[in-house]
MIZAKE-801759 format. One line per 10 residues: number of its first residue (from 1); for each residue x, y, z of N, C-alpha, C. Coordinates in nm, 4 decimals. Example, Ala and Ser with C-alpha at 12.3 -4.5 7.8 and 13.67 -1.06 7.14 Angstrom:
<sites>
1 = 1.3190:-0.5690:0.7800:1.2300:-0.4500:0.7800:1.3200:-0.3300:0.7800  1.2850:-0.2250:0.7080:1.3670:-0.1060:0.7140:1.2900:0.0030:0.7870 .
</sites>
This chain:
<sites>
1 = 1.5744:-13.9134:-13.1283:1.7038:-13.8538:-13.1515:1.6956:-13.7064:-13.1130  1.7655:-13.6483:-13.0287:1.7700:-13.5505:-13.0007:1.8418:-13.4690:-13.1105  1.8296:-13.2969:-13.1165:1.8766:-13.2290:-13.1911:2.0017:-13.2014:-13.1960  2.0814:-13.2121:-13.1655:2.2218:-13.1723:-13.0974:2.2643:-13.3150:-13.2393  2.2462:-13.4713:-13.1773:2.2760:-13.5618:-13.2670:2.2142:-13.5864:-13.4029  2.0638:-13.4855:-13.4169:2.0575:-13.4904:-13.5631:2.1232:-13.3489:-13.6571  2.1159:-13.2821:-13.6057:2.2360:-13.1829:-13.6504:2.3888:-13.2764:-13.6786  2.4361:-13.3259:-13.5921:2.5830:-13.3692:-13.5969:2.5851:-13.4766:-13.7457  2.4347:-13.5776:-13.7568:2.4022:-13.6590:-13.8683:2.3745:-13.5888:-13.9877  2.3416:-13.4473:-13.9970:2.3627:-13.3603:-14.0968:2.4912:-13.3056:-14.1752 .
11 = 2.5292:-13.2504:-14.0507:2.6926:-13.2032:-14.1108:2.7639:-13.3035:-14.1490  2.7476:-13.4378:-14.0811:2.8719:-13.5726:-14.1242:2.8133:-13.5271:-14.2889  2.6722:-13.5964:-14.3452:2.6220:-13.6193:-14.4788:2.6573:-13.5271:-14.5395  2.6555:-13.3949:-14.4968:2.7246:-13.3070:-14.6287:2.8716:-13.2775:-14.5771  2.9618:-13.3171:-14.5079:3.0993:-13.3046:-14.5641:3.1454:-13.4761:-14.6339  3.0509:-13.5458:-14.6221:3.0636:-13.6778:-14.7186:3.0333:-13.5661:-14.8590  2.9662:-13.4885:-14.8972:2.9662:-13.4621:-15.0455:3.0637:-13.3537:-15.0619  3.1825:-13.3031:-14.9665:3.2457:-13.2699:-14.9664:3.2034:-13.0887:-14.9063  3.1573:-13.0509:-14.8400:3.0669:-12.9465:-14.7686:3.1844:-12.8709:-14.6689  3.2533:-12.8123:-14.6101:3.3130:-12.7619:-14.5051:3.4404:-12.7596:-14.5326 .
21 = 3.4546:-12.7403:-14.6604:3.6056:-12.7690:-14.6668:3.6644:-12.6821:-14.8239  3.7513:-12.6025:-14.7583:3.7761:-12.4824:-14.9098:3.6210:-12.4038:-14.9367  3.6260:-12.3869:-15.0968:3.5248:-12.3233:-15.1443:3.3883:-12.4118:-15.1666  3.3400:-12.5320:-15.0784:3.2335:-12.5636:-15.0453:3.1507:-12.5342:-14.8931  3.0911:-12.4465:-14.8852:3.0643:-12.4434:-14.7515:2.9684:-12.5318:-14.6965  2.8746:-12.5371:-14.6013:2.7835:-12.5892:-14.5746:2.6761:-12.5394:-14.6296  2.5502:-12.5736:-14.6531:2.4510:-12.5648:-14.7063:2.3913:-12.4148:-14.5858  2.2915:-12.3409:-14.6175:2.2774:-12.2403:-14.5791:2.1799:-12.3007:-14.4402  2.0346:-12.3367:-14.4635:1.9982:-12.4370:-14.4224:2.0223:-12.4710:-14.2770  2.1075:-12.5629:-14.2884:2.2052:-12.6589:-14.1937:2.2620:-12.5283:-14.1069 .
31 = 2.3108:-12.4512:-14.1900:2.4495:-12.3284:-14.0525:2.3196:-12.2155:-13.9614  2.2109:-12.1916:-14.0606:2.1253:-12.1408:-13.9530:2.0482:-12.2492:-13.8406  2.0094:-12.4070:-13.8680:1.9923:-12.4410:-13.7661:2.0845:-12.4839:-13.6651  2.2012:-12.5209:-13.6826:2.3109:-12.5259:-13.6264:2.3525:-12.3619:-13.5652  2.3543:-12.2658:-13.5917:2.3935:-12.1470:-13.4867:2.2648:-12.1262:-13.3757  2.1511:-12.1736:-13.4952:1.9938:-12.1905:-13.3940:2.0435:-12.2514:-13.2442  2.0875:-12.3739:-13.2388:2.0939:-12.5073:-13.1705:2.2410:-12.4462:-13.0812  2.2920:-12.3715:-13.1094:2.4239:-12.3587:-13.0432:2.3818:-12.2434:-12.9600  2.3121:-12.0979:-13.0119:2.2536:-11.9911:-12.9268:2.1333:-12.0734:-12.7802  2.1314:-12.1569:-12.8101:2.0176:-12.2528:-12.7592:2.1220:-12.2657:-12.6300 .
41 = 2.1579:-12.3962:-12.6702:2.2242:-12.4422:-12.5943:2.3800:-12.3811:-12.4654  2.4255:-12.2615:-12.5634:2.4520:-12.1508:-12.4596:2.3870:-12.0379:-12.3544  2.2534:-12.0366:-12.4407:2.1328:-11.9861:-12.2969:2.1481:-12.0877:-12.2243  2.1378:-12.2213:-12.2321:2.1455:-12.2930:-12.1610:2.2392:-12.3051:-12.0198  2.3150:-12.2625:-12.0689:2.4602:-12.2516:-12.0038:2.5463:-12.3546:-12.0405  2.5524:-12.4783:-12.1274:2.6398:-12.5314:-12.1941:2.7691:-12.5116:-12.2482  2.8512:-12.5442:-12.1815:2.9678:-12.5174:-12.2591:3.0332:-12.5081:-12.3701  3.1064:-12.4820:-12.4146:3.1215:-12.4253:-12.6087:3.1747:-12.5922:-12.6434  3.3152:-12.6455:-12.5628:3.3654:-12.7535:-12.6217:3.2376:-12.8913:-12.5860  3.1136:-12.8661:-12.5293:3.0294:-12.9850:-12.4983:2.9446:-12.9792:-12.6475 .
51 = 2.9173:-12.8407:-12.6574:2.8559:-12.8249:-12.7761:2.9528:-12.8611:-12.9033  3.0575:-12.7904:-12.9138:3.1266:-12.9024:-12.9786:3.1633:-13.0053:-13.0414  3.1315:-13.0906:-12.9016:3.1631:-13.2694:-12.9140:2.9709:-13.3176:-12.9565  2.8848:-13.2169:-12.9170:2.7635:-13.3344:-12.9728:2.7784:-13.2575:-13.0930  2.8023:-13.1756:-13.1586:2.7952:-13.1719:-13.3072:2.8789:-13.2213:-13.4162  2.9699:-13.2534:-13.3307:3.1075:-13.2869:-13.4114:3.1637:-13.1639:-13.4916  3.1784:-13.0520:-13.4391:3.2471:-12.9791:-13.5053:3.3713:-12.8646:-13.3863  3.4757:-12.8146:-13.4581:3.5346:-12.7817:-13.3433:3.4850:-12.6452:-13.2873  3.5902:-12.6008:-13.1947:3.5336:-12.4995:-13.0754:3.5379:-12.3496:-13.1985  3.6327:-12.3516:-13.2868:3.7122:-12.2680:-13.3911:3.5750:-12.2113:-13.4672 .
61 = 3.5321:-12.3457:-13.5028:3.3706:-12.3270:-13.6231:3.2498:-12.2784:-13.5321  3.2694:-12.3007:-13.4325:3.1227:-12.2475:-13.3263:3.1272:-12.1097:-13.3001  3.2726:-12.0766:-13.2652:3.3216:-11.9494:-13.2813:3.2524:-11.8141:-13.4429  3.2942:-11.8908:-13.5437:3.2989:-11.8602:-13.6906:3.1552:-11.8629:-13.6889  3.0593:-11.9892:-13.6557:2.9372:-11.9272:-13.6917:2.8397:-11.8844:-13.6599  2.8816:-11.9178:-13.4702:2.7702:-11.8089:-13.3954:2.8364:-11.7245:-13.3312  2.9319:-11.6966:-13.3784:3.0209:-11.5686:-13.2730:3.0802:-11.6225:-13.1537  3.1782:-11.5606:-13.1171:3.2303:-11.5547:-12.9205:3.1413:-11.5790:-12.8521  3.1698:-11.6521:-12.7367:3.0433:-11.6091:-12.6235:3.0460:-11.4965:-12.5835  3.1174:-11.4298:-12.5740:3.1183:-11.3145:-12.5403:3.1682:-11.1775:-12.5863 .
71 = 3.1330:-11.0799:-12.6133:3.2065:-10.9959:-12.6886:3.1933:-10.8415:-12.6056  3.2989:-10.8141:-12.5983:3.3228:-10.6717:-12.5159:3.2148:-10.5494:-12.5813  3.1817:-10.4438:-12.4907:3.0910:-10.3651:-12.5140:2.9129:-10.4258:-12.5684  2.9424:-10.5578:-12.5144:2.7715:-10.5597:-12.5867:2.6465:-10.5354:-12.4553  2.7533:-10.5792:-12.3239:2.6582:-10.5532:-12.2128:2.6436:-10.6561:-12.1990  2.6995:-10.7707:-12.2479:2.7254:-10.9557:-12.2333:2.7848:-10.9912:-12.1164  2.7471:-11.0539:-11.9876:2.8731:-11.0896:-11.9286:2.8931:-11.2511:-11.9921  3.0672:-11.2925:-12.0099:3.0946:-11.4626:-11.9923:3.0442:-11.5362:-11.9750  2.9755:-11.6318:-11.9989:2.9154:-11.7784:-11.9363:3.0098:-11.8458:-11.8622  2.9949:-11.8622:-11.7676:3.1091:-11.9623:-11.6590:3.2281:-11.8652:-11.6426 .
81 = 3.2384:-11.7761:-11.6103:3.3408:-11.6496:-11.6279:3.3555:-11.5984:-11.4833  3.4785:-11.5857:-11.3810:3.4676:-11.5378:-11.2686:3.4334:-11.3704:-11.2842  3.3622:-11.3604:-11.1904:3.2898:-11.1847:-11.2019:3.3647:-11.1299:-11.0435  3.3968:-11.0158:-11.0692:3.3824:-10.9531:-10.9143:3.2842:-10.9675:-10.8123  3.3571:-11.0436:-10.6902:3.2553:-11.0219:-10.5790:3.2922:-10.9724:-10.4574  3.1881:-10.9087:-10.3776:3.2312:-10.8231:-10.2132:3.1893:-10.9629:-10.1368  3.3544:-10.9819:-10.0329:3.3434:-11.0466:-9.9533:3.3053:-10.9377:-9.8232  3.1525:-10.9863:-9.7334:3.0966:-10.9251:-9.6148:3.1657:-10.9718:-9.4851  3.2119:-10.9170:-9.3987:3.1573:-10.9609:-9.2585:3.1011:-11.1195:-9.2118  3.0918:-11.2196:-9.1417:3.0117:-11.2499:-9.1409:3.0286:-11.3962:-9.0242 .
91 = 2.9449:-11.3545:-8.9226:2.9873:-11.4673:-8.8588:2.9651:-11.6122:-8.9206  3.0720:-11.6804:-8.9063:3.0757:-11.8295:-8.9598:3.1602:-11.9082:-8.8908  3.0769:-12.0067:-8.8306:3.1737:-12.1490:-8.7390:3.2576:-12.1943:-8.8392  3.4021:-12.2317:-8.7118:3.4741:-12.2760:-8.8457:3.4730:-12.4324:-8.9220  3.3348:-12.4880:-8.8271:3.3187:-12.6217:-8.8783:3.2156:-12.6115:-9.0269  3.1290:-12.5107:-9.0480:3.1025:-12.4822:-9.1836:3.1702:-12.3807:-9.3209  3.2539:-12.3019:-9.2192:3.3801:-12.2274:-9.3053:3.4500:-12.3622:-9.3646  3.4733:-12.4730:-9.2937:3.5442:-12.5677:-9.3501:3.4832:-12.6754:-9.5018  3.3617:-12.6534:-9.4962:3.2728:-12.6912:-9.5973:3.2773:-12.6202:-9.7061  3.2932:-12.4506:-9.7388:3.2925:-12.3802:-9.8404:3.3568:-12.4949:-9.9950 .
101 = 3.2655:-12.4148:-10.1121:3.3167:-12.4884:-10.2033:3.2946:-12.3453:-10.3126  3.4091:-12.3079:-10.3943:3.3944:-12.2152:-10.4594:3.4521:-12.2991:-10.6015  3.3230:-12.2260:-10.6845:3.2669:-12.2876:-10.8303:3.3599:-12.1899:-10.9180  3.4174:-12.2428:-11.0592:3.4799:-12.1645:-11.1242:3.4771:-12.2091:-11.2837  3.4996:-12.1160:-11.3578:3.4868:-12.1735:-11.4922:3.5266:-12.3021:-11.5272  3.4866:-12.3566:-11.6619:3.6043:-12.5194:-11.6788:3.5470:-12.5844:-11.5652  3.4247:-12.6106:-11.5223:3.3888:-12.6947:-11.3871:3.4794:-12.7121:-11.2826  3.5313:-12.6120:-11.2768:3.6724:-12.5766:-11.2077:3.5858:-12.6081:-11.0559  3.6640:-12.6434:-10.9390:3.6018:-12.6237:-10.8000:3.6856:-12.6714:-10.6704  3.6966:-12.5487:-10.5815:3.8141:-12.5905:-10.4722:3.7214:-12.6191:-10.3728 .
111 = 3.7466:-12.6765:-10.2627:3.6227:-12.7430:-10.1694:3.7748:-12.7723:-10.0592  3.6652:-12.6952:-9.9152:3.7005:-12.7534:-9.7873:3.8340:-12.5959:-9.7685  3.7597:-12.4707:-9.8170:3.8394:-12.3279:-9.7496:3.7723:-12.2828:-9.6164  3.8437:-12.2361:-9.5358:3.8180:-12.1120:-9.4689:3.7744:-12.0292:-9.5033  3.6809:-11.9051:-9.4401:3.6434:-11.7952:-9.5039:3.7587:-11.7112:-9.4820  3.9190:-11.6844:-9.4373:4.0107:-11.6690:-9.4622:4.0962:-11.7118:-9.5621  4.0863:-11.8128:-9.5898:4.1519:-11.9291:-9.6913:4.0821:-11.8061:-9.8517  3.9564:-11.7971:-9.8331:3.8816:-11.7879:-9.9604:3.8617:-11.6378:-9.9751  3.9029:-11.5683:-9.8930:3.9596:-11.4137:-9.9089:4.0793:-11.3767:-9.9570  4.1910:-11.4811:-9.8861:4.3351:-11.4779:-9.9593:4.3175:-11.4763:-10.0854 .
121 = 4.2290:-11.5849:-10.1788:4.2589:-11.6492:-10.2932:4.1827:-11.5487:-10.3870  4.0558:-11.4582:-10.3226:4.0400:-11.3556:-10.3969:4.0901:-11.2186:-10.3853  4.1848:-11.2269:-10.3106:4.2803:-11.1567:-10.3215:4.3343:-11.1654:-10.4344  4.4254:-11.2798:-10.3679:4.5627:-11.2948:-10.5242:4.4597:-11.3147:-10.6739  4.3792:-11.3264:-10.7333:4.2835:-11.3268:-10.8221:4.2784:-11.1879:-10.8392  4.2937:-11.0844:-10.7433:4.2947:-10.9463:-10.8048:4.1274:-10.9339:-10.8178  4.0419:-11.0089:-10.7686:3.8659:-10.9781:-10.7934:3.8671:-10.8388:-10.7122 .
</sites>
């Protein structure tokens, strides 16, 4: 059993004794290995709602108990977050300009631009 699903078999057993809800919280325990397992798994690069769904808890509580992914002034950039980039120069046939595939948060991904096509679009993006 991996950790992700014995964590998730934890939290079910204590909100069966009524744990996560009003003035019962979770056991102390349990929320440090669970923010353990979530800091983990966002080095990872895992997404917040994947982490989420193997713990069974929502995106709201991941938030609450290991913080934002990201938080302004820490010197953090986003996980999966578009960043500014310099488009160069650059000779390119337009039979592999036609191949480009640009990756974006949310497994987001447009496939089959121009290196014109993909200057416009970071244009209007304001990058």
């Amino acid at each position: 059993m991996d950790r992700a699903t014995e964590l998730k078999n934890r939290i079910e057993r204590e909100r069966r004794t009524g744990a996560g809800h009003g003035q019962h919280p979770f056991s102390v325990e349990l929320r440090r290995a669970v923010i353990a397992c979530i800091r983990d798994e966002r080095r990872s690069g895992v997404a917040d709602h994947v982490i989420s769904d193997r713990l069974g808890v929502s995106q709201a509580t991941l938030g609450r108990w290991a913080g934002p992914r990201w938080r302004r002034g820490r010197g953090l950039r986003p996980t999966g977050a578009l960043v500014p980039v310099a488009i160069t120069r650059a000779e390119v046939s337009e039979a592999s300009a036609a191949r480009m595939i640009v990756a974006g948060p949310a497994q987001m991904r447009v496939a089959g631009l121009t290196l014109d096509d993909l200057a416009e679009l970071w244009r209007r993006l304001a990058c």
